[in-house]
N, CA, C and O of each residue as an XYZ file, in Angstrom:
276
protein
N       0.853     -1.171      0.000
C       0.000      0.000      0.000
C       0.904      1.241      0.000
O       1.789      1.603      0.775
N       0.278      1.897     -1.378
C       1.439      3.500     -0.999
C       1.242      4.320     -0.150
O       0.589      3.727      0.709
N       1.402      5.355      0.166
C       1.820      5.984      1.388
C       0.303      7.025      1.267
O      -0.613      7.302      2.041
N       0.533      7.254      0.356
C      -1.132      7.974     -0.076
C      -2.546      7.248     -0.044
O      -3.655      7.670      0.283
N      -2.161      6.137     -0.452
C      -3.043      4.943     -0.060
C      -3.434      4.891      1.439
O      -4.456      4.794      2.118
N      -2.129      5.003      1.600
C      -2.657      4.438      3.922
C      -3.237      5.612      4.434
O      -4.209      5.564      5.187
N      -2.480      7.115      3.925
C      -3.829      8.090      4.565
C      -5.055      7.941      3.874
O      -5.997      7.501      4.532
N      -5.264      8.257      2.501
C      -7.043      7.971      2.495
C      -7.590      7.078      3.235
O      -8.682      7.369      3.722
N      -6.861      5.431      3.605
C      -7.587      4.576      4.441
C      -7.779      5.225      5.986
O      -8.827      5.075      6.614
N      -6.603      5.975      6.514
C      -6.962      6.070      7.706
C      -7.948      7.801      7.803
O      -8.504      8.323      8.769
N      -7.819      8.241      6.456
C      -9.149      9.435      6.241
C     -10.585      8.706      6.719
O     -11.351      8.989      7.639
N     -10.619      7.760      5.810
C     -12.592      6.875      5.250
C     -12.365      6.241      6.855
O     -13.261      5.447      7.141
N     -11.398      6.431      7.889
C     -11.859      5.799      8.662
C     -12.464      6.472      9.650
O     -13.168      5.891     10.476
N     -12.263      7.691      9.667
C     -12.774      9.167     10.646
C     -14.260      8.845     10.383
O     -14.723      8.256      9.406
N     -14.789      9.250     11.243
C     -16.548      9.767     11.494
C     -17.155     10.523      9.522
O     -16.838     11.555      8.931
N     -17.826      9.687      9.245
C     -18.132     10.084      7.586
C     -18.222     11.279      7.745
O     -17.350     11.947      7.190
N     -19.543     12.196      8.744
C     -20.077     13.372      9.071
C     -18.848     14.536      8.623
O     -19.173     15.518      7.956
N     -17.500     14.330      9.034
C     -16.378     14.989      8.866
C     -15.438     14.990      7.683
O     -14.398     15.647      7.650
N     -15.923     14.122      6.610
C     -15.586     13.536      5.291
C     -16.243     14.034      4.052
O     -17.405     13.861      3.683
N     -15.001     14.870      3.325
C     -15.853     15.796      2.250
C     -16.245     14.402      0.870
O     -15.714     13.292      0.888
N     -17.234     14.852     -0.164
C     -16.750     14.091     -1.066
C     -15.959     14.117     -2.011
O     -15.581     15.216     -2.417
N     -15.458     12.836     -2.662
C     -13.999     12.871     -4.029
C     -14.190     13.821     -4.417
O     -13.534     14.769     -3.986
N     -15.170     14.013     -5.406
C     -15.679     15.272     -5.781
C     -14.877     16.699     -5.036
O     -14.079     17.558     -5.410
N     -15.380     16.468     -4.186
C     -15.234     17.944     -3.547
C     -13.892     18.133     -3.102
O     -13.377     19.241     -2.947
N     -13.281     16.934     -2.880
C     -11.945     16.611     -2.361
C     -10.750     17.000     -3.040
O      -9.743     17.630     -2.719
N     -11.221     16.359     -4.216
C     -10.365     16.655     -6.120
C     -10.410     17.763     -5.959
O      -9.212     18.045     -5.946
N     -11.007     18.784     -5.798
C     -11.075     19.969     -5.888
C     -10.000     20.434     -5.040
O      -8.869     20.806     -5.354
N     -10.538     20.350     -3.943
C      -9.413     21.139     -3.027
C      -8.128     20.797     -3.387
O      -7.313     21.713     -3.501
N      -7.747     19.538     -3.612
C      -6.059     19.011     -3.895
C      -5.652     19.522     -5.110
O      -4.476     19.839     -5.287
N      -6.717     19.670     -6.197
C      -6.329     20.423     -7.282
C      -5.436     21.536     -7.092
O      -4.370     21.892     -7.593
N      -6.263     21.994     -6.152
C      -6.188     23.778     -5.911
C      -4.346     23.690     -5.251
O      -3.421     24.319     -5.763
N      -4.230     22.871     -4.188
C      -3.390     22.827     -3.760
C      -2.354     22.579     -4.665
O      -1.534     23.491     -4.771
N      -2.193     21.653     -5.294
C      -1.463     21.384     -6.523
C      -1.004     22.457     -7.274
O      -0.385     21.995     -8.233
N      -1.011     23.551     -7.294
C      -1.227     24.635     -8.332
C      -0.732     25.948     -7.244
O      -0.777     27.148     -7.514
N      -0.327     25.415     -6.150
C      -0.186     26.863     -4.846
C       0.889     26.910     -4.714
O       1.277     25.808     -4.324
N       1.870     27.759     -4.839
C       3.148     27.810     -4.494
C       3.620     27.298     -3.168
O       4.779     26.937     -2.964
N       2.713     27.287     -2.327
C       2.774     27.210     -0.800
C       2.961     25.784     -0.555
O       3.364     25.483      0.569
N       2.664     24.501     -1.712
C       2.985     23.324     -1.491
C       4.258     22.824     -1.484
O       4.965     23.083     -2.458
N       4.698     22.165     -0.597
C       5.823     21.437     -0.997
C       6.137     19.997     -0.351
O       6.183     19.608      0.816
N       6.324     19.404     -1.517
C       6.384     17.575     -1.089
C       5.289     17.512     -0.122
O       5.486     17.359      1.083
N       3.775     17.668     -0.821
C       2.242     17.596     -0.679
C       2.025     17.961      1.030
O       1.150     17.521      1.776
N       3.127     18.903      1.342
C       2.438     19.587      2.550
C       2.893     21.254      2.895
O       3.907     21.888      2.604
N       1.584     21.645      3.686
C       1.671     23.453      2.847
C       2.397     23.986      3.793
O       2.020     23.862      4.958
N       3.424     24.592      3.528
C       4.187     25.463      4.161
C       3.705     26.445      5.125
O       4.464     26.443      6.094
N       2.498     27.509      5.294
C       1.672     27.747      5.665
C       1.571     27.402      7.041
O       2.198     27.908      7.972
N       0.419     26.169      7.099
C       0.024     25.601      7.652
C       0.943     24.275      8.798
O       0.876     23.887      9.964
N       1.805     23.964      7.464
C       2.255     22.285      8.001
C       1.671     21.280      7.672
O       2.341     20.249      7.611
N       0.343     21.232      7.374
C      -0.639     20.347      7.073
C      -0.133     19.218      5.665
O       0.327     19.729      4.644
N      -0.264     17.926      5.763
C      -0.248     17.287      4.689
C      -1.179     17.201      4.025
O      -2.074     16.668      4.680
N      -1.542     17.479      2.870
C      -2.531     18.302      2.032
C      -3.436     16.922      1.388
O      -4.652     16.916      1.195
N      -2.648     15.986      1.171
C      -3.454     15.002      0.641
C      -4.600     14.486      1.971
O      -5.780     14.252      1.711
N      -4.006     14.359      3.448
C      -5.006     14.310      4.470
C      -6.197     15.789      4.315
O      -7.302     15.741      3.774
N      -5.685     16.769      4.833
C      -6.610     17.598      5.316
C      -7.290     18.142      4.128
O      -7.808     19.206      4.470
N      -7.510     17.906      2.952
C      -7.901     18.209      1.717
C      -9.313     17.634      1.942
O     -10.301     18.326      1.694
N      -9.467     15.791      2.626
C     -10.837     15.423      2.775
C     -11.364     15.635      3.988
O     -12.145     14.745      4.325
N     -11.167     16.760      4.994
C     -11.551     16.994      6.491
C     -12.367     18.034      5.960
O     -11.862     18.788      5.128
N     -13.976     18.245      6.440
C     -14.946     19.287      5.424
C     -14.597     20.450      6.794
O     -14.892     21.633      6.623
N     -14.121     20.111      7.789
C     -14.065     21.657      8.972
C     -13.035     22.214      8.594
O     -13.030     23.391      8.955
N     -11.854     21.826      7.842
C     -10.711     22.294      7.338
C     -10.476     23.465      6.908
O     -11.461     24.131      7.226
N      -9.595     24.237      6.259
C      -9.935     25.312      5.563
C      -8.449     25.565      5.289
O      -7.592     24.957      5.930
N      -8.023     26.793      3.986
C      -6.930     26.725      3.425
C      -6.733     28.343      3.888
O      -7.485     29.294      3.673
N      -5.410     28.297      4.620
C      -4.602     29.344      5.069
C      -4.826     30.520      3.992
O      -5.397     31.486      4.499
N      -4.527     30.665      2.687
C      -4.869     31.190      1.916
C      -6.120     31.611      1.312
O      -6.447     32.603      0.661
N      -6.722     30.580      1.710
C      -8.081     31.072      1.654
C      -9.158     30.922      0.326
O     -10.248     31.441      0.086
N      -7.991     29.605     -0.670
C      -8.314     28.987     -1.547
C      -9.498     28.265     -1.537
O     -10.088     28.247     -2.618
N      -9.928     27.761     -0.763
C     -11.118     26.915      0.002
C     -11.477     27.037      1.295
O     -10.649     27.332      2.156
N     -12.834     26.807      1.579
C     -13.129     27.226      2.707
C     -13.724     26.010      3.320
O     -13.807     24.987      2.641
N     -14.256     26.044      4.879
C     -15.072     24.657      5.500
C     -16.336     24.432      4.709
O     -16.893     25.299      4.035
N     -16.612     23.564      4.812
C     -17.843     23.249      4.108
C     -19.149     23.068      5.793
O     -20.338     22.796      5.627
C-alpha cells in the first residue's frame, strides 16, 4: 500500500459526518497542486499534509483557496 493509499484509508476511517466528497476533495487538492505554498504535498503555511486535510470538510486553506464546508 502507498503511502497515499494508507492516509485515504486512515481518512474513510474518521466519522463520515467529517468527510468531504472525491468530488469535492479533487477539488481542493487540485487547488493545492497549483499553490506555491505546497511542498512535497504539505503546505508550508500551515504544516498540514494536504493530501489528508484536503478530505476533512471543517478544514480550511490558510490562503483562503477553500473554505469549510
Amino acid at each position: 500500500m502507498s503511502y497515499d493509499d494508507w492516509w485515504t484509508y486512515m481518512v474513510k476511517s474518521v466519522d463520515v459526518h467529517l468527510l468531504l466528497s472525491t468530488e469535492k476533495r479533487n477539488k481542493r487538492i487540485d487547488t493545492c497542486k497549483q499553490c506555491d505554498k505546497l511542498v512535497k504535498k504539505h503546505c508550508v503555511l500551515c504544516d498540514c499534509y494536504m493530501p489528508l486535510k484536503t478530505w476533512i470538510s471543517i478544514a480550511d486553506c490558510p490562503e483562503n483557496k477553500w473554505e469549510k464546508e
